[in-house]
Structure formats: structure tokens, C-alpha cells
N, C-alpha and C positions, 0 to 999 in steps of 0.2 A: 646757891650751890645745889647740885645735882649727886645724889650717890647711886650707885649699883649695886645691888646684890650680886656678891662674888658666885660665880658657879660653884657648887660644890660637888662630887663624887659620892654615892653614897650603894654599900650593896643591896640587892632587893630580890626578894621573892615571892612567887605569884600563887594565891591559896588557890589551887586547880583541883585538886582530887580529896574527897571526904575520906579519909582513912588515916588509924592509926599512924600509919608506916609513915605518911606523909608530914602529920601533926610532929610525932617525936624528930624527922627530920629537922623541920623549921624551930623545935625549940632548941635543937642542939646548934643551929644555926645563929639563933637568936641568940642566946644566951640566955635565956628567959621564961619564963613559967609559960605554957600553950596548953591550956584544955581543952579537947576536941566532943562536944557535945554533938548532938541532933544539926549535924550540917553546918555546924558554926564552929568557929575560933576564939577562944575566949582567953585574949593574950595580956601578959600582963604591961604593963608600961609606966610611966613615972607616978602615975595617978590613980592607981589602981588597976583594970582591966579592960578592955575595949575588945567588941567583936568583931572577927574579921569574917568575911561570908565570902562562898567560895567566888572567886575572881576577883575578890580586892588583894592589895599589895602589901607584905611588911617591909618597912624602908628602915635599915638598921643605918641608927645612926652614930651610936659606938657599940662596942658589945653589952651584951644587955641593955642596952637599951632603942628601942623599935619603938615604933608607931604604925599603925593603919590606916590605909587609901584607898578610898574606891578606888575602881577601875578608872572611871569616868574622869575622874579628878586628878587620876595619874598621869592618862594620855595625855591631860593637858597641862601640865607640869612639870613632868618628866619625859626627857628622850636615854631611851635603852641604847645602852652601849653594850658588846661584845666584851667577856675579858674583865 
């Protein structure tokens, strides 16, 4: 037998610009603790904290709770949809 992983939907936003205004966005976004240190994201997730560095992804997979993606990793795992 052969199975597939179902597509799923998931929302996402892209760490672009090191600043406050940005950080407190994405934690309000996230639902989730985001500390914005020396160029990094220091986001909280099931397992304690993970950095996001600017141009990696957080991929909210229910409220509060995210996870962190390269870039790299994204392009090729993820297709961006509109909407």
C-alpha cells in the first residue's frame, strides 16, 4: 500500500525587517512569546524557543502554536498562496 500526505493549509509570515513594530506584530499573530534580540527571533514553540533569523518563515500551525523555516527549506516545501 501507498499513502500521501494530505496537503494542508497553514498561515505564514516572513521575518523581513528587524524592529520592534515587526516582532510585537508576529507575536500578536502567533499567539506566542517572540523576543526580538540582536537581529534574531527568539520564538517560543512546543519545546521551548527556536531562532528565527531574518528571512526565515513562522508557519502557524494552530494558534500559539508555530514553528521556524528557513527560507531555503520553505521554497521547497511550501507553495504561497494569496488569501
Amino acid at each position: 500500500m501507498k499513502a500521501h500526505l494530505k496537503p494542508e493549509e497553514f498561515e505564514v509570515r516572513q521575518f523581513t525587517v528587524n524592529n520592534v513594530e515587526q516582532a510585537n506584530e508576529l507575536m500578536s499573530w502567533a499567539g506566542t512569546d517572540i523576543v526580538l534580540t540582536d537581529r534574531v527571533l527568539n520564538v517560543r514553540v512546543a519545546r521551548g524557543y527556536v531562532t528565527a533569523r531574518l528571512g526565515d518563515w513562522l508557519v502557524r500551525l494552530k494558534p500559539g502554536l508555530v514553528k521556524v523555516v528557513d527560507d531555503a527549506t520553505f521554497q521547497k516545501a511550501y507553495d504561497l498562496k494569496n488569501g
